[in-house]
C-alpha positions in Angstrom: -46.7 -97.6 -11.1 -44.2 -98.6 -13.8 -43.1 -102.1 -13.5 -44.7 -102.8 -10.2 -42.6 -100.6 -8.9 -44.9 -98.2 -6.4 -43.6 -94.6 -6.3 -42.9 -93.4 -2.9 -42.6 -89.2 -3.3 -44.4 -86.5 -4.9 -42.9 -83.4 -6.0 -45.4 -80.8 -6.1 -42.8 -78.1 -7.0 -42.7 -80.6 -10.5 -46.2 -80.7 -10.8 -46.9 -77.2 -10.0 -44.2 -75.9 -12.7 -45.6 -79.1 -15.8 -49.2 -77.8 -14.7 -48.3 -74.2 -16.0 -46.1 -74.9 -19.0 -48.5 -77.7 -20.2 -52.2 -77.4 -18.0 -53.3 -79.3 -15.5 -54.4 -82.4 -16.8 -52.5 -85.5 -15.9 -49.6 -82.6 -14.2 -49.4 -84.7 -11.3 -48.0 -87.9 -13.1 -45.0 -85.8 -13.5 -44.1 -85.4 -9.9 -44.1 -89.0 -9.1 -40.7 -90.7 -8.2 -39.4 -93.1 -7.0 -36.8 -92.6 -4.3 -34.9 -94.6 -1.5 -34.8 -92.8 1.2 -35.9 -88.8 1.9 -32.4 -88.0 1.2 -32.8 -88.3 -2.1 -35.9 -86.2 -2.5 -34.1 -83.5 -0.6 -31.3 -83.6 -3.5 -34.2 -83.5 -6.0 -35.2 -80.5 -4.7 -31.6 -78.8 -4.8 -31.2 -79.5 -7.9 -34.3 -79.2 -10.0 -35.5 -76.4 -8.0 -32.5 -74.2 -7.0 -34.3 -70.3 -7.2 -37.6 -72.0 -4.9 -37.4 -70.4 -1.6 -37.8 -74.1 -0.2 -34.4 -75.4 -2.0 -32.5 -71.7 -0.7 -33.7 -72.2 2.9 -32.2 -76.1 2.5 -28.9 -74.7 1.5 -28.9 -71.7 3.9 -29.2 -74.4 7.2 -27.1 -76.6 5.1 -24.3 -73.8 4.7 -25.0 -72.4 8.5 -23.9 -75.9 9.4 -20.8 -76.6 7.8 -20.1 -73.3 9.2 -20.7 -73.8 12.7 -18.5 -77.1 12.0 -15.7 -76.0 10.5 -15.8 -73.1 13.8 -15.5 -75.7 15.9 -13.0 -77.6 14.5 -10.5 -74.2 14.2 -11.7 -73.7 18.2 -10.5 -77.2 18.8 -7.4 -76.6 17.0 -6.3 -73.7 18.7 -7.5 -75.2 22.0 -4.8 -78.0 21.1 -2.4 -75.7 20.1 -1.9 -74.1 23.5 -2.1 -77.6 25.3 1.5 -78.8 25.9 3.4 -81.4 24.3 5.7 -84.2 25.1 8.7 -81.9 24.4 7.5 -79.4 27.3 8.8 -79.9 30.7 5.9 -81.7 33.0 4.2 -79.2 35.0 4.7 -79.3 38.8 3.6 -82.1 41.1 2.6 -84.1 37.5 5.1 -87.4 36.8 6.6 -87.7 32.9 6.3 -91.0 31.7 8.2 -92.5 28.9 6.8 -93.5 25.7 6.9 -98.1 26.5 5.6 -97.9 29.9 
């Protein structure tokens, strides 16, 4: 604890990698943070341990994601593009009201 402050993660990937360079004792000091919310510990882990299989499968799900978004937003934008438009003559039995009313 440093200045009353209690730490609320532990980074074994940091304690793992100071146990090697430097032995084992007092390694696990070093993977003690403080963090507000598990957000933060998952950018921790993205950026201090990019090659770790844990950080790659983050960004993989991460990317697979954005992907699958940005898919749905082109499908929804074609989807509009085919839908009419004010210009376009009603279609039958449908009334066309004025823009005001």
């Amino acid at each position: 604890m440093r200045n009353g402050a209690l730490y609320t993660h532990v980074c074994t990937l940091c304690t793992r990698s100071f146990a090697a360079k430097n032995g084992t004792h007092n390694a696990w000091r070093e993977g003690l943070y403080r963090m507000a919310n598990t957000s933060n510990a998952k950018d921790h882990v993205m950026r201090k341990h990019k090659s770790h299989p844990i950080a790659i499968a983050m960004a993989k799900k991460t990317t697979g994601r954005v992907n699958g978004d940005l898919q749905a937003f082109d499908t929804a934008q074609a989807v509009d593009a085919h839908a009419p438009n004010a210009t376009q003559a009603p279609a039958q039995g449908m009334k066309f009201l004025p823009h005001g009313r």
